[in-house]
N, C-alpha and C positions, 0 to 999 in steps of 0.2 A: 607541306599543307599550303594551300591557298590563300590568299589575306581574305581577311572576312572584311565585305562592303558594307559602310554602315548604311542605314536608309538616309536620303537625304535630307537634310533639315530646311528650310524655308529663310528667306533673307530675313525674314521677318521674325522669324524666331531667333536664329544669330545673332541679330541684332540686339534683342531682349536680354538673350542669356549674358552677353558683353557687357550690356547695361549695369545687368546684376553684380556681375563678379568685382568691376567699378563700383558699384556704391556698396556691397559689404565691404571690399578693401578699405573705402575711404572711410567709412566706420568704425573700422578694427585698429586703424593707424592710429584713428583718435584716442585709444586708450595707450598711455606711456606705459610698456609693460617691463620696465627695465629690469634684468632679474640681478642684474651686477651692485643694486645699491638698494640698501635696505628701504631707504624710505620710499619707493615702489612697489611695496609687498605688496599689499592691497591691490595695485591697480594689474598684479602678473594672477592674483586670481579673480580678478572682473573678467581679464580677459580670455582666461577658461572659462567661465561661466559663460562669455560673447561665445566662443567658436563653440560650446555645448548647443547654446539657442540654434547657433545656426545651421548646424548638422544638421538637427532635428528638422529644422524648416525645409534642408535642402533636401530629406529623404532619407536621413540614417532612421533607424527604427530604436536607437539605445546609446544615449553620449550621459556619460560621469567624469564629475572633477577628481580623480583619483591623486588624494594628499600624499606628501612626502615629510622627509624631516626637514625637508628644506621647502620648496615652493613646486606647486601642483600642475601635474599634468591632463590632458583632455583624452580621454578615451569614447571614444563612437564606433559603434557597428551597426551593418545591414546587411542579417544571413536568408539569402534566398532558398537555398535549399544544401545538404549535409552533400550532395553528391557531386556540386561546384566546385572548383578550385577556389582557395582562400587565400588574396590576398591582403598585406599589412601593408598600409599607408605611414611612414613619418614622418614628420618635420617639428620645427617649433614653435611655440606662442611669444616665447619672449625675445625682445630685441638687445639691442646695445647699445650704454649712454647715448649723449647725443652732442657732446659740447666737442667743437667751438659751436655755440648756437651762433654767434652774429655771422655766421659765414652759410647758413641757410637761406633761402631765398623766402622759405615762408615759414613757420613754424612748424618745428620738426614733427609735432602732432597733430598738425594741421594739412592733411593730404592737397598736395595741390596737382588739377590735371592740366598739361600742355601739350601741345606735339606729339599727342601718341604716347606719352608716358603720364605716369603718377609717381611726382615725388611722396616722399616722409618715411619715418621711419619705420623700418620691417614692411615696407610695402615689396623688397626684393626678397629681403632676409629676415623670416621666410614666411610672415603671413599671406603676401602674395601667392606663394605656391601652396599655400593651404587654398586657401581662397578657388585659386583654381581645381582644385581637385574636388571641393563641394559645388562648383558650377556643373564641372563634369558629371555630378551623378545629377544633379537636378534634371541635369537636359534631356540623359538617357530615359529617368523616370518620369518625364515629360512625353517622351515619346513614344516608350514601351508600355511605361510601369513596372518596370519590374530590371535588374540589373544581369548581365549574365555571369556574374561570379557574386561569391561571398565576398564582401568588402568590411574591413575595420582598420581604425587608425589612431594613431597612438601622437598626439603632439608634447610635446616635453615643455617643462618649464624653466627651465635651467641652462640650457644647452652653450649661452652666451656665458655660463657662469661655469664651464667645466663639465657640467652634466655630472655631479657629482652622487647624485641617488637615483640615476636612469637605471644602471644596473642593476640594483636592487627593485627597483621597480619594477624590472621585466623579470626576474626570477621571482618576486613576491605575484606576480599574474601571469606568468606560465601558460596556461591552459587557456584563460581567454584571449591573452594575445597570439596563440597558437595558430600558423599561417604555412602557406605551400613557398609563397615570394612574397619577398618583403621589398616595398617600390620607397625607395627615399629621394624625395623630394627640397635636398638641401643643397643644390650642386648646379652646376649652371652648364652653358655653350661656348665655343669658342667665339661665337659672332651669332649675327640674325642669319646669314646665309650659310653658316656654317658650322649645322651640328654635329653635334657632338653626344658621347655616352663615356662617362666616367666610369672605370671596370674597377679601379685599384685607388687604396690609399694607403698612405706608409703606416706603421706603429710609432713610437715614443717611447722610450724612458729617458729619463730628465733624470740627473743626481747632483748631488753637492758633494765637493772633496774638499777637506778640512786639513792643514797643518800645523805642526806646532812644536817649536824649538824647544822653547824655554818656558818660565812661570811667569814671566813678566816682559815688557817690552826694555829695552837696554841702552843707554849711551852709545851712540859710536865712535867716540871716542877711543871708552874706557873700555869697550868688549870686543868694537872692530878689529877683524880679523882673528879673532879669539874663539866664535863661535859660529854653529852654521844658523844662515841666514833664512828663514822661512820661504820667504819669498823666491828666492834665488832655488830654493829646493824645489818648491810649487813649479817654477816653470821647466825647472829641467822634467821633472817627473809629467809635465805635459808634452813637453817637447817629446816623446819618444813612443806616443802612442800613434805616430805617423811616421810612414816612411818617405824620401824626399821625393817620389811620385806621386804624393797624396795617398796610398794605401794605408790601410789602417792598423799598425804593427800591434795586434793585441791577438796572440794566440787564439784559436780556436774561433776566432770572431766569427768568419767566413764558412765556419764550415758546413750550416744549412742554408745557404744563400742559393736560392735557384736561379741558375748562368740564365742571361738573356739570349735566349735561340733566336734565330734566324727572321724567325715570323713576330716576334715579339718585338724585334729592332725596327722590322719593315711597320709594324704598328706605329711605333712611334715615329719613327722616322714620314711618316706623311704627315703628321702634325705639323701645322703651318711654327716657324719659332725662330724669330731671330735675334741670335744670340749680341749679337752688338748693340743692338737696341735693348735685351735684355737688361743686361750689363751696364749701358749707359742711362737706362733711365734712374739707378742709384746712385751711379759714378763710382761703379767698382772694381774690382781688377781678379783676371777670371782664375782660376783655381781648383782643383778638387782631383779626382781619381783618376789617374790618366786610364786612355784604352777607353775609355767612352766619352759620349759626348754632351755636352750641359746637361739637353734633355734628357738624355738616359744618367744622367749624376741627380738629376732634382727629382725623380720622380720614380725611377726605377733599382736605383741601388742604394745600400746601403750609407748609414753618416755616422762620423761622431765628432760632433763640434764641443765648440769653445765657446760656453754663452756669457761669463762674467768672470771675473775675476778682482780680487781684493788684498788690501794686506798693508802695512804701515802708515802712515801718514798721507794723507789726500788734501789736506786746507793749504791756504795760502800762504805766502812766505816757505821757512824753511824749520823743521824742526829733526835734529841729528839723532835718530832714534833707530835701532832695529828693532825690529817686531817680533813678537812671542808667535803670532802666529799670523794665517794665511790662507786665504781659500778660492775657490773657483766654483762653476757652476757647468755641468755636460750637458750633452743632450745626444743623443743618438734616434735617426729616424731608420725603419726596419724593414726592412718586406720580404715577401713567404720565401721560406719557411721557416724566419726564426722566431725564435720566442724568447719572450720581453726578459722571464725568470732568467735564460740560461747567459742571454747579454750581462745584464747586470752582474751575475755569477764570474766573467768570463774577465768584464771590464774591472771589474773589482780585485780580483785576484793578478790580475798587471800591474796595478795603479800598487799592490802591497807588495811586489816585486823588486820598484821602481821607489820603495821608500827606505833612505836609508837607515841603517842601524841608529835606533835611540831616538828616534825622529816619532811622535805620535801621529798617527793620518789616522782619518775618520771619514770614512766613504757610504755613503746612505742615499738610498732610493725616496724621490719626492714624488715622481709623477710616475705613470707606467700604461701603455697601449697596445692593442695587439694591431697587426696590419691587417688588411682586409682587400679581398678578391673576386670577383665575380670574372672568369673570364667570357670576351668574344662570343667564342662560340656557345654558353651555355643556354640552352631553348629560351630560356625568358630573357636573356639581354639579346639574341638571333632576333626574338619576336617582336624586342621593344626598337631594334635599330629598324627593321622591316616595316615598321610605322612612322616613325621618326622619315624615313628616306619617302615614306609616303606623301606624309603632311609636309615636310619643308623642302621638297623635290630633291636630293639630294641626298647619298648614303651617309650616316651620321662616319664621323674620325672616334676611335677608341680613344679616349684616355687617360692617363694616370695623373693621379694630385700624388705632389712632394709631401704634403701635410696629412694630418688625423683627423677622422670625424670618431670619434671615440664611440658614439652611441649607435655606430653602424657597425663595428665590431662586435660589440654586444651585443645588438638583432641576431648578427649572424651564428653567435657561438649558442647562445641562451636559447633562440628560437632554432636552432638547428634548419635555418632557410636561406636559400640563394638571396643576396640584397642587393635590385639593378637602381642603378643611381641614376635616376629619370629627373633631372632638373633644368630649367629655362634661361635661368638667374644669364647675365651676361657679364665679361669682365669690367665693363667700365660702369657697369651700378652705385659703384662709391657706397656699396655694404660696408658699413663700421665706420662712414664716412660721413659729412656734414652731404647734403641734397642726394641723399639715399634716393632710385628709383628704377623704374621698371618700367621697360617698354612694351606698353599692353597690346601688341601684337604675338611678342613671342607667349604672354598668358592664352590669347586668345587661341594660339597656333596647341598649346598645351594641352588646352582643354579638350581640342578636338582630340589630337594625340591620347590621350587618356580614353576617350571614349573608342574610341580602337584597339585599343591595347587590352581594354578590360572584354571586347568580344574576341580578341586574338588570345588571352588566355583562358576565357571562357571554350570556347571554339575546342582547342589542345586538350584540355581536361586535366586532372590532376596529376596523373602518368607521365606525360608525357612535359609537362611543363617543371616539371623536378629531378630528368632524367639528365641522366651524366652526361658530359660534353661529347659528341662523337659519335 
């Protein structure tokens, strides 16, 4: 199918709509919506209440602060007509602290514009990208009056905080968040000349493994070498969930892991990334799976790290003690097709393997994620890169985040819909960082982007914009 042209807009109109999306951002900044620290509640639901108002202004016909147990989400829709494609817009309202403050240039809730950007906080992550996506419907319903798809959007209020009642939220509203594509808007580009579409994110589970010797911690003196050592047990029983190639020696781990073919390497492998620089901007020393390469270790195969570990005596000086007990902290990152249950199941039943007789161990799940995939080729990420190569002259690069967005996992299982991760953000925003910001070209470049997208899935129809890859 053809790219649908949009009609041309007037410099003078451009200009306005840019205007706009500047001063709601720097409006919206001003409310600290921190969802991570309680004495912020308040001000995480002014600021649903601010992006309710401002749907409304911008052309939704229907926005509610929809409560949780925990802190409220923004729901807004605008249905044109039942025989349009439907899609779901998400991102967040709430940011993340803000200290060091003395290392901001202005105050962190106080939007400051220079050189083409707007610092402060959540002006990247992610009220800017909201932001941008109610200019983009102003403009259309400026021009037209009228949108060529069903549009609703769903901003969370938690999302910096776990997103811990997202889930329930999209199964407690099912049917009105009900959508053909769900566009999330929390993700960014490699560069200003070099976009980008995120297709993939890994899963999570996180556990803690517990040991324990004895009832009490002991002299070593009086029980040295008399009894086994907690700690000494911890590590060997960690030592052995790796083989000395980095492989992950735990039965069965591997066995839904889909191989990277041919066409999936050549993806990543055009990904600009280098690894020395990688590497040394930590000062770390390189490591992992052999038979692939960083990139395809960080972001396409599977993990199971080592995130803490604990056990005897930590203070200063010396105190001659062996410890009753001992522990650690996992974490394992997943991608399709395994599932989170059968990891845990898989990792657990090794870990009780590897402990020895009379030895207590206590293995328990804290966190848990499922991964998530949209591939290349399916019609609505084909349509969104075919825009994308339009607006920023260039084909966007595919690709994969190492990490979890948990509430995109969720879209996709709960709403049963493809979810293309359409987002601006760039890597040096200094998101979760002191002078947070956003270079309001790539918003500006967004907006357009959007307004294409929504007559490219308009244009397709429902059919065809849901239809299997191929």
């Amino acid at each position: 199918m053809p790219p649908v042209t949009p009609e041309p807009d007037s410099t003078l109109a451009i200009q306005k709509r840019q205007r706009a999306l500047v001063d709601l951002l720097s409006a919206w900044v001003a409310i600290p919506s921190v969802s991570t620290d309680p004495k912020y509640a308040e001000d995480v639901h002014r600021s649903a209440e601010f992006l309710g108002r401002a749907a409304v202004d911008a052309g939704f016909q229907r926005a509610e602060v929809w409560e949780t147990e925990g802190l409220p989400a923004l729901f807004a829709e605008r249905l044109e007509d039942p025989a349009l494609p439907t899609v779901l817009v998400y991102g967040h309202h709430d940011v993340q602290p803000v200290d060091p403050v003395s290392e901001w240039l202005k105050a962190p809730f106080e939007a400051l514009e220079r050189d083409g950007e707007l610092l402060g906080r959540g002006s990247s992550d992610d009220k800017g990208q909201l932001a941008m996506h109610l200019e983009a419907v102003r403009g259309i319903l400026d021009a037209r009056g009228h949108l060529p798809i069903n549009l609703k959007l769903i901003a969370e209020g938690e999302e910096e905080n776990g997103s811990g009642h997202f889930d329930g939220l999209l199964r407690a509203h099912r049917e009105e968040l009900r959508a053909d594509v769900v566009v999330v808007s929390d993700t960014g580009m490699l560069g200003e000349d070099l976009p980008s579409l995120t297709i993939a994110l890994r899963g999570n589970d996180y556990w803690e493994l517990r040991v324990q010797t004895a009832d009490t911690d002991m002299h070593s003196g009086v029980y040295g070498g008399a009894v086994l050592n907690p700690i000494q047990v911890l590590v060997e029983m960690l030592s052995k969930l790796h083989d000395g190639d980095g492989h992950i020696a735990v039965p069965g781990f591997y066995d839904d892991v889909v191989e990277l073919d041919a066409a999936t390497r050549e993806e990543l492998a055009a990904v600009p990334f280098d690894e020395t620089r990688f590497l040394a901007n930590v000062g770390a020393v390189p490591g992992g799976e052999q038979g692939f390469t960083s990139l395809e270790r960080r972001t396409a195969r599977p993990t199971l790290e080592l995130c803490g570990i604990w056990g005897g005596y930590e203070g200063e000086g010396a105190k001659t003690v062996i410890p009753a007990r001992a522990g650690a902290k996992l974490s394992s990152r997943l991608v399709p097709q395994q599932d989170p249950a059968r990891i845990t199941r898989v990792v657990g039943e090794q870990l009780r393997r590897l402990t020895p007789e009379g030895v207590r161990a206590e293995f328990k799940l804290i966190t848990s994620g499922r991964w998530a995939l949209t591939s290349s080729d399916h019609p609505s990420v084909a349509a969104a890169a075919d825009v994308v190569e339009g607006v920023w002259g260039r084909p966007p690069l595919f690709t994969r985040e190492g990490g979890s967005i948990p509430p995109v996992t969720s879209l996709g299982e709960v709403l049963e819909a493809p979810c293309v991760l359409f987002g601006v953000a760039l890597p040096d925003d200094h998101f979760h960082a002191p002078n947070e910001r956003v270079v309001l070209a790539q918003l500006f470049r967004g907006m357009e982007a959007l307004g294409r997208l929504w007559d490219r899935y308009g244009a397709m129809g429902r059919e065809a914009l849901t239809a299997a890859p191929g």
